[in-house]
py3Dmol code that shows the C-alpha trace and the ligand (Angstrom):
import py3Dmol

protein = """\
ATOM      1  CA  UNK A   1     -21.807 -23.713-128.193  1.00  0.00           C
ATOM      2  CA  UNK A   2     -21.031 -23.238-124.380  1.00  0.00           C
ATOM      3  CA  UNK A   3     -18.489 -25.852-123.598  1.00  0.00           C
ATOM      4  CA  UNK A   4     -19.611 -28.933-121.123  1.00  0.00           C
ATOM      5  CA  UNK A   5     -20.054 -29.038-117.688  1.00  0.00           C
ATOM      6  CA  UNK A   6     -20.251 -32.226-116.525  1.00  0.00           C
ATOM      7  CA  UNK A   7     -21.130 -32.499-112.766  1.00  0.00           C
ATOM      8  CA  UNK A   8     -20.416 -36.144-111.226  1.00  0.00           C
ATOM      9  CA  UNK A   9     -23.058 -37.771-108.299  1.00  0.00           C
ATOM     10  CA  UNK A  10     -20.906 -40.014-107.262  1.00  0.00           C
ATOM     11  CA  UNK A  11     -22.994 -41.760-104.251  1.00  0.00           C
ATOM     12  CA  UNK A  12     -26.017 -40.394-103.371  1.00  0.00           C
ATOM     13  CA  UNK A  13     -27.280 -41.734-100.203  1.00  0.00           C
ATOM     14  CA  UNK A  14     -30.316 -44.253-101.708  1.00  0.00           C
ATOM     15  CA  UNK A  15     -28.692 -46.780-103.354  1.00  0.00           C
ATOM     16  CA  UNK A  16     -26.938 -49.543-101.337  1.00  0.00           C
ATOM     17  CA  UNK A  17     -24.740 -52.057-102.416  1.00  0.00           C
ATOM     18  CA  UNK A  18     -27.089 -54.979-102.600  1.00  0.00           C
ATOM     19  CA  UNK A  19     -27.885 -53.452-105.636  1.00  0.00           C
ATOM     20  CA  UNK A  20     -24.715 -51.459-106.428  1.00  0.00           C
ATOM     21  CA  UNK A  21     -21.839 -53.403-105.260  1.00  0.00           C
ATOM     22  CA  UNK A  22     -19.516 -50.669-106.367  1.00  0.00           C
ATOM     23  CA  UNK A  23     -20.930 -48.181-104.893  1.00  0.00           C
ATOM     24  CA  UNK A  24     -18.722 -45.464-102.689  1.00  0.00           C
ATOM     25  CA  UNK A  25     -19.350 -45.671 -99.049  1.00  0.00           C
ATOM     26  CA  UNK A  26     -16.229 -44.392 -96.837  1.00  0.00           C
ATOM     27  CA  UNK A  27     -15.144 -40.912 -97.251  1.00  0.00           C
ATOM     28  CA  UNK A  28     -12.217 -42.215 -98.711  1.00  0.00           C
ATOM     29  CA  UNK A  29     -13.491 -43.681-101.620  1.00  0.00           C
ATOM     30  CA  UNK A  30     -16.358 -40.975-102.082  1.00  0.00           C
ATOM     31  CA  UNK A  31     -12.800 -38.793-102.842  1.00  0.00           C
ATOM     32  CA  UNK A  32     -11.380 -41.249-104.707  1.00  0.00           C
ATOM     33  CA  UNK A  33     -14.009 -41.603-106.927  1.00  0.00           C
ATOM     34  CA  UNK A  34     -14.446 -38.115-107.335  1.00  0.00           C
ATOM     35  CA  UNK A  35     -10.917 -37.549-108.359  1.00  0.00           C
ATOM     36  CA  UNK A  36     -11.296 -40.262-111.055  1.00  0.00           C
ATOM     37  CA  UNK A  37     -14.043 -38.333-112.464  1.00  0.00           C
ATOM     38  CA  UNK A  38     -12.439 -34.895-111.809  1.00  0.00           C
ATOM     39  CA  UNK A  39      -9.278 -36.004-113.746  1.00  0.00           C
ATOM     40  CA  UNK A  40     -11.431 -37.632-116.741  1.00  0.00           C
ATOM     41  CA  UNK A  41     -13.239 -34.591-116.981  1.00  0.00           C
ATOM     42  CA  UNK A  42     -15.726 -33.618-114.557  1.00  0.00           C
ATOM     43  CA  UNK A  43     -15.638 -29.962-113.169  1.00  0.00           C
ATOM     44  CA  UNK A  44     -18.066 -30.652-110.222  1.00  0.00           C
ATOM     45  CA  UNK A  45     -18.429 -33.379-107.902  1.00  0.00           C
ATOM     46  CA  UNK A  46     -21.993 -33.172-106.133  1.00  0.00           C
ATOM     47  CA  UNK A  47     -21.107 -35.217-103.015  1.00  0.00           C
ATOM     48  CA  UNK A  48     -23.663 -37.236 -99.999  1.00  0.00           C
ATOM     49  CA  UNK A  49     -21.684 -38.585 -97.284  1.00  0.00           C
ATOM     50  CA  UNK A  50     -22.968 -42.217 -95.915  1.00  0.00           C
ATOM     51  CA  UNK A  51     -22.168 -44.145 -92.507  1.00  0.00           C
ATOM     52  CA  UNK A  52     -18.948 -45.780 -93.375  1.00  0.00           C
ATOM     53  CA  UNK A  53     -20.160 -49.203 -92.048  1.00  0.00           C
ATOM     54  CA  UNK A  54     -24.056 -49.486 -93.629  1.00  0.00           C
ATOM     55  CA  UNK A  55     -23.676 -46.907 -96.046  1.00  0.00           C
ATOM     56  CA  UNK A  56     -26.899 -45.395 -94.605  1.00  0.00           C
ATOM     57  CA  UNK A  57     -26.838 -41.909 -95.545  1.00  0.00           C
ATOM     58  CA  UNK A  58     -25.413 -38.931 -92.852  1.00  0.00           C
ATOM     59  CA  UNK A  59     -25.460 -35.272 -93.202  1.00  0.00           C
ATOM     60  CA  UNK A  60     -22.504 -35.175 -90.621  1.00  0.00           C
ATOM     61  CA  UNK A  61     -20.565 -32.277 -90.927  1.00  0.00           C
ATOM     62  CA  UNK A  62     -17.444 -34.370 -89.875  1.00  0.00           C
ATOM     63  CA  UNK A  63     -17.643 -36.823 -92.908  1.00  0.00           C
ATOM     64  CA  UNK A  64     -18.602 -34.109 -95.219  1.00  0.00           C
ATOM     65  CA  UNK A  65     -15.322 -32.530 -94.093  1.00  0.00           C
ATOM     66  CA  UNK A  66     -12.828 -35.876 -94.259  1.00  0.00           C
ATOM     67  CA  UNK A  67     -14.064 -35.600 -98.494  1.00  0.00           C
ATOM     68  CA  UNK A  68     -13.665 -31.853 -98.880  1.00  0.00           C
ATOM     69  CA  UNK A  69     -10.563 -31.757 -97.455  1.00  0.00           C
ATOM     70  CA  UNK A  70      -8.814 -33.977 -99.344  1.00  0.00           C
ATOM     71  CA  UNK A  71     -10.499 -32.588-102.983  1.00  0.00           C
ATOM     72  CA  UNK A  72      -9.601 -29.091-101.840  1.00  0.00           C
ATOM     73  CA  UNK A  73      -6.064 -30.287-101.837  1.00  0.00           C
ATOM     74  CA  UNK A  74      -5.703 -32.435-104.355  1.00  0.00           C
ATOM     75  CA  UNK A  75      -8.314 -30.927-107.114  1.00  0.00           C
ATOM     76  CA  UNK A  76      -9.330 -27.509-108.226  1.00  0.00           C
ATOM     77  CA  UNK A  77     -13.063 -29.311-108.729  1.00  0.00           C
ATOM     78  CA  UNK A  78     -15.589 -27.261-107.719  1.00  0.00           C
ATOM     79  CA  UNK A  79     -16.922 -28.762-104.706  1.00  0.00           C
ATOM     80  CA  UNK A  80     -21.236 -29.242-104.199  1.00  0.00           C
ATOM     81  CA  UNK A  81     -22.100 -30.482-101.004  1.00  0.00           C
ATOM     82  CA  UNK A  82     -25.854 -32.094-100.458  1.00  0.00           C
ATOM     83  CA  UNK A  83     -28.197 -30.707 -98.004  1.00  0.00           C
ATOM     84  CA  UNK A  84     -30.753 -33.224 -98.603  1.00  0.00           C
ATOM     85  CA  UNK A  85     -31.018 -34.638 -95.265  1.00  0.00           C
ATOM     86  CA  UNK A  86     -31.323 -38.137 -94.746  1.00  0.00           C
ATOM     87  CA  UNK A  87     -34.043 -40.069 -95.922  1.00  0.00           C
ATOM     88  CA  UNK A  88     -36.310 -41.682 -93.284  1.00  0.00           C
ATOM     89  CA  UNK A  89     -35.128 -39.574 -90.781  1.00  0.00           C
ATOM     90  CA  UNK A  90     -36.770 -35.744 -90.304  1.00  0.00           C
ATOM     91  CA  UNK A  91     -33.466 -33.678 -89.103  1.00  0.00           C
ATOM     92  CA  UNK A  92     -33.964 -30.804 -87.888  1.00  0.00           C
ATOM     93  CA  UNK A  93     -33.209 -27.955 -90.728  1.00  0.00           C
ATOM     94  CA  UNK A  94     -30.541 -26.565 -89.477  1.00  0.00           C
ATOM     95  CA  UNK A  95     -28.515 -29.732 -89.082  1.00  0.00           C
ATOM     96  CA  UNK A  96     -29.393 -30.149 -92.926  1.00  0.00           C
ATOM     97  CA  UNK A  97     -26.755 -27.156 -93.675  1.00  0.00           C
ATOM     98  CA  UNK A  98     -24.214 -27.557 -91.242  1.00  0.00           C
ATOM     99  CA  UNK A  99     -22.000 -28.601 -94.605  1.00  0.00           C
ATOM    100  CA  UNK A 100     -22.236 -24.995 -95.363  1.00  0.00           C
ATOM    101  CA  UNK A 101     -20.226 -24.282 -92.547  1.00  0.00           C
ATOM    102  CA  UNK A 102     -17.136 -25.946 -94.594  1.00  0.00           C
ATOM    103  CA  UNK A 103     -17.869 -23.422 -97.572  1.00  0.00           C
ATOM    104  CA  UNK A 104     -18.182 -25.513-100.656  1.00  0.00           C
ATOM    105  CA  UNK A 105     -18.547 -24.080-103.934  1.00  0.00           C
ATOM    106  CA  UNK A 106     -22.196 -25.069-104.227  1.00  0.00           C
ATOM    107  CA  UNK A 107     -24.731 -26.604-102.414  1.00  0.00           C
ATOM    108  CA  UNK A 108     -27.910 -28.459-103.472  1.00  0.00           C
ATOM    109  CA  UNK A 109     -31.050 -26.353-102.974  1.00  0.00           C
ATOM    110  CA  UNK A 110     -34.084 -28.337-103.118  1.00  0.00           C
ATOM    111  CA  UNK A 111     -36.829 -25.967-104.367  1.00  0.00           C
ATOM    112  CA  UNK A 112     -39.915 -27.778-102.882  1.00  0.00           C
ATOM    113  CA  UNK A 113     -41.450 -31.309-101.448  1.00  0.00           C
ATOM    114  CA  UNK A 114     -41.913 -34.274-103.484  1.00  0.00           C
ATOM    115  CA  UNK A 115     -42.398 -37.925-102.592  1.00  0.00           C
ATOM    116  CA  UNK A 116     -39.321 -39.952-102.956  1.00  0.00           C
ATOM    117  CA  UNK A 117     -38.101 -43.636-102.170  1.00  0.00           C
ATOM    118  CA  UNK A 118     -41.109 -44.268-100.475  1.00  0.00           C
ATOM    119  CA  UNK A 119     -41.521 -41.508 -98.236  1.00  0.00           C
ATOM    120  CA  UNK A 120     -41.537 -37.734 -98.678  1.00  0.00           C
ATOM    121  CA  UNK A 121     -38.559 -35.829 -99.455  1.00  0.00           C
ATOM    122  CA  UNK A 122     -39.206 -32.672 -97.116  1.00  0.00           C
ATOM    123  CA  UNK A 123     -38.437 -29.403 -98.163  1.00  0.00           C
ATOM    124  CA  UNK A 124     -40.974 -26.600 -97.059  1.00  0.00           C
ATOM    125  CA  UNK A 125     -41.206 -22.880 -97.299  1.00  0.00           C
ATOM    126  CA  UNK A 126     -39.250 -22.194 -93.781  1.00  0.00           C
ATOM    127  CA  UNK A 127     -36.371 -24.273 -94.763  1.00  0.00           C
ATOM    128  CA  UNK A 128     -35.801 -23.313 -98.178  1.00  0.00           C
ATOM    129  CA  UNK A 129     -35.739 -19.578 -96.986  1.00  0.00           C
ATOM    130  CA  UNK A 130     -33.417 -20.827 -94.433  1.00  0.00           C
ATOM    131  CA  UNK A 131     -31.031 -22.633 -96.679  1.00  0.00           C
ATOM    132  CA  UNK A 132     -31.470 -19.529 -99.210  1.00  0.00           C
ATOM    133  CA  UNK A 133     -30.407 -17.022 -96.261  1.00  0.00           C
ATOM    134  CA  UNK A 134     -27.499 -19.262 -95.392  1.00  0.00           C
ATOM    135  CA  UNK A 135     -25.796 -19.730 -98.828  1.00  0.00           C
ATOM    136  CA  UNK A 136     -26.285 -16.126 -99.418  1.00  0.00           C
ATOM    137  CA  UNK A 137     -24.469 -15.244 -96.413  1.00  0.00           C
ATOM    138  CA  UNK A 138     -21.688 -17.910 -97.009  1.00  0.00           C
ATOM    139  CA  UNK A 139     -21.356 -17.236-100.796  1.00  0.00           C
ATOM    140  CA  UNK A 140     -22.537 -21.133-101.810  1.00  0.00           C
ATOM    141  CA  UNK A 141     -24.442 -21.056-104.878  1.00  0.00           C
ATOM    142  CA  UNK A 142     -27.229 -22.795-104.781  1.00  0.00           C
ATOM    143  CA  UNK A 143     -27.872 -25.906-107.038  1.00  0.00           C
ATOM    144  CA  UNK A 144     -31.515 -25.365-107.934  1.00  0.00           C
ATOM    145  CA  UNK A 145     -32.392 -28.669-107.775  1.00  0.00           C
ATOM    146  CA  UNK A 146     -36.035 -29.143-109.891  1.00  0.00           C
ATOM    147  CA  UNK A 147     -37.898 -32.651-109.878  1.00  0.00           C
ATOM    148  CA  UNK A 148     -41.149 -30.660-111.221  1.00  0.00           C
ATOM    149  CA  UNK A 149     -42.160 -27.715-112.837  1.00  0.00           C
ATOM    150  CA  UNK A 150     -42.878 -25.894-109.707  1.00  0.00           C
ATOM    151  CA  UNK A 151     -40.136 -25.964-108.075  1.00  0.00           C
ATOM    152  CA  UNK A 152     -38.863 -23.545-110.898  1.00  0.00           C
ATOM    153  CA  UNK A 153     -42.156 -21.639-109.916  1.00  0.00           C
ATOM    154  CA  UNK A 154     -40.519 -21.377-106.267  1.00  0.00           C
ATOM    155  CA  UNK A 155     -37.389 -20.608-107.070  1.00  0.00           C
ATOM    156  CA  UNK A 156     -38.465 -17.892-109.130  1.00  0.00           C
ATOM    157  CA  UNK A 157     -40.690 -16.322-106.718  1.00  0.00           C
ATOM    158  CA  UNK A 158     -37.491 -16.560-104.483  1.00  0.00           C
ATOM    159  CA  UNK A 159     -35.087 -14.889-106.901  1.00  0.00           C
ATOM    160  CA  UNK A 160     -38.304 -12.412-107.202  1.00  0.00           C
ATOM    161  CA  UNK A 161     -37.763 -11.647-103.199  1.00  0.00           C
ATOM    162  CA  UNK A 162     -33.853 -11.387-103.271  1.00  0.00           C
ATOM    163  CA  UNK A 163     -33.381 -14.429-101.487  1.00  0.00           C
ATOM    164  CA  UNK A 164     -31.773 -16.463-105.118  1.00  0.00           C
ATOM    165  CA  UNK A 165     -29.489 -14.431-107.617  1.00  0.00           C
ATOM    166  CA  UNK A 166     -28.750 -14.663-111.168  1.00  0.00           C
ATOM    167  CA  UNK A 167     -27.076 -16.376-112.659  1.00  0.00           C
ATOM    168  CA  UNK A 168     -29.452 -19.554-111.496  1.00  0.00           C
ATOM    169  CA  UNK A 169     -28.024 -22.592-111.838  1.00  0.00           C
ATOM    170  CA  UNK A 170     -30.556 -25.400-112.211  1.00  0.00           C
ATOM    171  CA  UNK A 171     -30.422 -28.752-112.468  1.00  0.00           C
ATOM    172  CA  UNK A 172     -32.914 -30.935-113.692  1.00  0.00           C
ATOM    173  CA  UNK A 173     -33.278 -34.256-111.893  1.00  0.00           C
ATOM    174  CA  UNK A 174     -35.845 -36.145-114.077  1.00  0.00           C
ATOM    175  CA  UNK A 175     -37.734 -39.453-114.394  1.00  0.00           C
ATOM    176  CA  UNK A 176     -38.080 -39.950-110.464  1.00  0.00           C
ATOM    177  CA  UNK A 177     -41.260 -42.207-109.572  1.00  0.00           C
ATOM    178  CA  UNK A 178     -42.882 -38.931-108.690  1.00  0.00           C
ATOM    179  CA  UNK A 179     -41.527 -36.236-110.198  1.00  0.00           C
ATOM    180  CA  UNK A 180     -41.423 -34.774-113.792  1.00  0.00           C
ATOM    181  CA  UNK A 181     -40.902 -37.229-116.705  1.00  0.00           C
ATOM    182  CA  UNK A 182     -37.628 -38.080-118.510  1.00  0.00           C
ATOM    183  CA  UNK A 183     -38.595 -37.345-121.604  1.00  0.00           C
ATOM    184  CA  UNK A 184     -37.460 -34.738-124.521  1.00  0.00           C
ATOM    185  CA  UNK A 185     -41.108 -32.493-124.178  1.00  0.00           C
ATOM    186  CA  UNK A 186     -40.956 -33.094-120.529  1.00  0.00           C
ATOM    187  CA  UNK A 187     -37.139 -31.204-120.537  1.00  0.00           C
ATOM    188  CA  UNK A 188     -38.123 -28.779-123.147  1.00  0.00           C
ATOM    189  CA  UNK A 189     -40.816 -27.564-121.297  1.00  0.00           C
ATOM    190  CA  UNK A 190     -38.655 -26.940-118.440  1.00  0.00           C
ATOM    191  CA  UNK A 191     -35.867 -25.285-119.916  1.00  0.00           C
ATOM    192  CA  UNK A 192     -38.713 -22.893-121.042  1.00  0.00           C
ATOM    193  CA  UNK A 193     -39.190 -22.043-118.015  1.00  0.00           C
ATOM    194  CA  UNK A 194     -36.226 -20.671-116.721  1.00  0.00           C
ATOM    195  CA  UNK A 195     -35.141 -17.194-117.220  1.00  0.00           C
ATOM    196  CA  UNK A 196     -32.688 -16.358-119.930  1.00  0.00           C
ATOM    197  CA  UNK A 197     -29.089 -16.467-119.069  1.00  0.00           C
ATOM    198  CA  UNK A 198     -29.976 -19.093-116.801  1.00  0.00           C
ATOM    199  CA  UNK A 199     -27.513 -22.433-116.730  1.00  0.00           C
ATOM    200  CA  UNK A 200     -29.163 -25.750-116.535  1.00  0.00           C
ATOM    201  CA  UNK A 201     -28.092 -29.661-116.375  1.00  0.00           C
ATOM    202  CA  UNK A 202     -29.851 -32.445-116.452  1.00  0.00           C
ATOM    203  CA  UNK A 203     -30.051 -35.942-115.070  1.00  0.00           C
ATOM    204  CA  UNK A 204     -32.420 -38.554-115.786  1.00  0.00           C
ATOM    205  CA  UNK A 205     -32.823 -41.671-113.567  1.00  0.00           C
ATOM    206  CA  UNK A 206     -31.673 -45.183-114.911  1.00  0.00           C
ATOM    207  CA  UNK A 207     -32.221 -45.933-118.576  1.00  0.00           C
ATOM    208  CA  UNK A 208     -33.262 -42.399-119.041  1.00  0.00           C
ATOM    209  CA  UNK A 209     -30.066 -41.213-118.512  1.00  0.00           C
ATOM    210  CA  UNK A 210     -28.210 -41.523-121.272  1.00  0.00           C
ATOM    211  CA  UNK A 211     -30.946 -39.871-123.592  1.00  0.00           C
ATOM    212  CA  UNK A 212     -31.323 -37.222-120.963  1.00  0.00           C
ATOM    213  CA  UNK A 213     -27.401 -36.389-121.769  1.00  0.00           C
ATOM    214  CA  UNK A 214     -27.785 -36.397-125.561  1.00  0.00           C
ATOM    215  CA  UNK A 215     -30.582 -33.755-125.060  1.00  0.00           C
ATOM    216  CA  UNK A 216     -28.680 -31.790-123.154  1.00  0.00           C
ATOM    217  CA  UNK A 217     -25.454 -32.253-125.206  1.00  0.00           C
ATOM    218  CA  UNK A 218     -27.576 -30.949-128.063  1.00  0.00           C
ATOM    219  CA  UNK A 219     -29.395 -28.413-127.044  1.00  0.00           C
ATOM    220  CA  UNK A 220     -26.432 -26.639-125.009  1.00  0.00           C
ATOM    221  CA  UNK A 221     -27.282 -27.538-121.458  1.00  0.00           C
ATOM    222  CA  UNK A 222     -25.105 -29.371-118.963  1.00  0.00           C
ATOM    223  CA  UNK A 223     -24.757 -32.385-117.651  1.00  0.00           C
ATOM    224  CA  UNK A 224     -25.247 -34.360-113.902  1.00  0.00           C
ATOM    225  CA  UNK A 225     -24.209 -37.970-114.263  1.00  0.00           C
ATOM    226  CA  UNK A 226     -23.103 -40.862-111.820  1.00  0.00           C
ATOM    227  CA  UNK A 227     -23.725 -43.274-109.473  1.00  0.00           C
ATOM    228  CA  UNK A 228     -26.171 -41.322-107.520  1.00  0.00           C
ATOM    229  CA  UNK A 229     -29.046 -41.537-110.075  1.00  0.00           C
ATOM    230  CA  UNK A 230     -27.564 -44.473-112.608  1.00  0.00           C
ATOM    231  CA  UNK A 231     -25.975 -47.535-111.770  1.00  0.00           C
ATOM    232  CA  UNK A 232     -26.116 -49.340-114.980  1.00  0.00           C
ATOM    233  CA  UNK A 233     -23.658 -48.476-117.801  1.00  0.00           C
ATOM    234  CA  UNK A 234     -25.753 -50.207-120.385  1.00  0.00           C
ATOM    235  CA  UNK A 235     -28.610 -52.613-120.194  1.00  0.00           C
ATOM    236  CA  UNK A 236     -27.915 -55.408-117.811  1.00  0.00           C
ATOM    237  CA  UNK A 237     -23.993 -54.266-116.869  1.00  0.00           C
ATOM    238  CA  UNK A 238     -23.413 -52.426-114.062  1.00  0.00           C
ATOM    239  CA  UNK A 239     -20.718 -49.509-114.050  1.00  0.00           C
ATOM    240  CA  UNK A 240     -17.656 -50.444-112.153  1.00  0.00           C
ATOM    241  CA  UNK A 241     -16.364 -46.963-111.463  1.00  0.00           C
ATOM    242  CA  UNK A 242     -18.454 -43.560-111.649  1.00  0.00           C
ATOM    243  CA  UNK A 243     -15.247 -42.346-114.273  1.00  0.00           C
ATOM    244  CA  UNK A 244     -16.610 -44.592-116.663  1.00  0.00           C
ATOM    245  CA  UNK A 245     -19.583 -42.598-117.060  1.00  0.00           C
ATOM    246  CA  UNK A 246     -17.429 -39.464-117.438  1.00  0.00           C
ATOM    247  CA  UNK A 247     -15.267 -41.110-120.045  1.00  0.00           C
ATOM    248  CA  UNK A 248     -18.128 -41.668-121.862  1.00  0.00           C
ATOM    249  CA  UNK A 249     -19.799 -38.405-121.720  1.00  0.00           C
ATOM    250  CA  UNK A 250     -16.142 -36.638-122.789  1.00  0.00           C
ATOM    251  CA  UNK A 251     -15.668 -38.884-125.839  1.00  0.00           C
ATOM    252  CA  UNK A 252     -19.231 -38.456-126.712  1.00  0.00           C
ATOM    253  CA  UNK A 253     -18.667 -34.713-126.404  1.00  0.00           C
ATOM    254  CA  UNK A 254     -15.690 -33.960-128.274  1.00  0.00           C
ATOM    255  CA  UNK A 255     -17.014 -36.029-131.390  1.00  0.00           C
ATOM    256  CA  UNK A 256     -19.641 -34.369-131.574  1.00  0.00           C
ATOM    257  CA  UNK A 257     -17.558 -31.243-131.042  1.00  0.00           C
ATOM    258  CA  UNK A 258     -18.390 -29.904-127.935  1.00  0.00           C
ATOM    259  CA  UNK A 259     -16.023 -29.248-125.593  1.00  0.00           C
ATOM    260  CA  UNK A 260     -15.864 -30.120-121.668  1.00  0.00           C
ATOM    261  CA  UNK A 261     -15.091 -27.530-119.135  1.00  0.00           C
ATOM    262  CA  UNK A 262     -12.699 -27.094-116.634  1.00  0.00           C
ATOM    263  CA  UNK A 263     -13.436 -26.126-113.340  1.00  0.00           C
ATOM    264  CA  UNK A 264     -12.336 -23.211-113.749  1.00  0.00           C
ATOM    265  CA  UNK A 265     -14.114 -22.342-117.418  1.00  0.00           C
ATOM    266  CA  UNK A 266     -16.861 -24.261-115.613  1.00  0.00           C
ATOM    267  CA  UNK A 267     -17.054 -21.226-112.802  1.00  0.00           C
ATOM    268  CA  UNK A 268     -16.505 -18.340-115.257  1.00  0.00           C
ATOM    269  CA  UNK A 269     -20.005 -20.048-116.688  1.00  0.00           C
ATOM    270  CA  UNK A 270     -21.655 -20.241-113.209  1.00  0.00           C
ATOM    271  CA  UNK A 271     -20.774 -17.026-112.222  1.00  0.00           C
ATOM    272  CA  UNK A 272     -18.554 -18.622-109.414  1.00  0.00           C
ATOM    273  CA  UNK A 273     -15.013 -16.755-108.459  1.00  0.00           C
ATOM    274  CA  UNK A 274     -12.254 -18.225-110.180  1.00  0.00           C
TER     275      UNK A 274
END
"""
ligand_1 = """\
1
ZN
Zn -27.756 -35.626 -104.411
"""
view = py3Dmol.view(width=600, height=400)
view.addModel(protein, "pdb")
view.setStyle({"model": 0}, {"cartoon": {"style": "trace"}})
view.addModel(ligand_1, "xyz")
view.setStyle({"model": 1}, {"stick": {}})
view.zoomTo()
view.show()
């Protein structure tokens, strides 16, 4: 079987540390964490930027670059930035992919609206072709990301156009309060969906994350895991670091005889240049 990508959310840009004390915040420790994971095994880092002080998210171009800069040096991890916006706040789109402009590896690609965290998580027609145009001109590949079955629909009417390329690189984000289910059918059906040759990940949200893995550990897909969608390492303890959760996935892994990917096996896989 394939070997293991495991792609590390280190922060999103939801969760705040009333509820996740350690949580990264400051550019500084968004790279720090991210190297943990990188060195325990991770071959992408999918990375939000917050305000350092409130660790409110920010889709400031600035911030994004004080995190890739350091990674670029220090890391040969392949590098996704978000374009998710900030949540609450309607940016205008093309503020959403100034991040671009600092040519990551990847870049999320949100393939259609859904409501999220108590408001809607925008994402219309104009802006995905937009985003689409953009990573196509700057060679990002786009990290499909799918909350419902629909948004494959999209994307493949996209990829149908020109505007996506093969290989697609999806990533399942399941078990949100509005989106698709985090359950084995509810993947299955997905991956179904997808065109052969296709990659695909998976994350589920909180206590569905760690059966989420074991699907995809099983049935040959990849893996998103991390602070950004878990913050609990079992029931009722919090993770202390977002490396713990690679750890985990790696010794998992190689007992049951997979093995992880490098960045750089991880690219050969993604169709990324080495
Ligand atoms: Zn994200």
């Amino acid at each position: 079987m394939e070997k293991l990508i495991i792609n590390a959310a280190v922060t999103g840009s939801r969760n705040l540390r009333d509820i996740a004390p350690y949580i990264p915040y400051t550019p500084e420790e968004i790279v720090q964490s991210s190297i943990e994971c990188w060195k325990a095994g991770a071959a992408i880092v999918h990375i939000h930027v917050r305000d350092p002080e409130t660790g409110l998210g920010e889709q400031d171009p600035e911030l994004f670059r004080q995190v890739v800069e350091p990674l670029r040096e220090q890391t040969d991890v392949i590098v996704n930035l978000t374009t998710s916006g900030i949540a609450g706040r309607n940016l205008p789109m093309a503020d959403r992919l100034k991040s671009l402009e600092l040519k990551p590896d990847m870049a999320s690609f949100d393939a259609g609206s859904i409501n999220l965290g108590g408001g809607v998580f925008i994402n219309p027609p104009d802006f995905l072709d937009l985003a689409a145009g953009q990573m196509k001109r700057l060679k990002v590949k786009p990290e499909i990301e799918v909350f419902d079955s629909g948004m494959i629909t999209t994307a493949l009417a996209m990829k149908k156009k020109g505007q996506l390329e093969d290989p697609m690189y999806f990533q399942f984000v399941l078990g949100t309060p509005s989106g698709a289910v985090a359950t084995p059918q509810s993947l299955l059906h997905l991956t179904e969906l997808i065109p052969e040759g296709s990659i695909w990940s998976v994350t589920g949200m909180g206590k569905a994350h760690l059966p989420m893995s074991m699907m995809a550990l099983a049935m040959g897909g990849h893996i998103r895991l991390g602070m950004e969608d878990n913050l609990y390492y079992e029931r009722g303890v919090l993770a202390k670091t977002n490396a713990q959760f690679v750890e985990r996935i790696v010794r998992i892994s190689e007992e049951y005889g997979r093995g992880i990917a490098s960045p750089d096996e991880a690219r050969k896989i993604l169709g990324l240049p080495i």
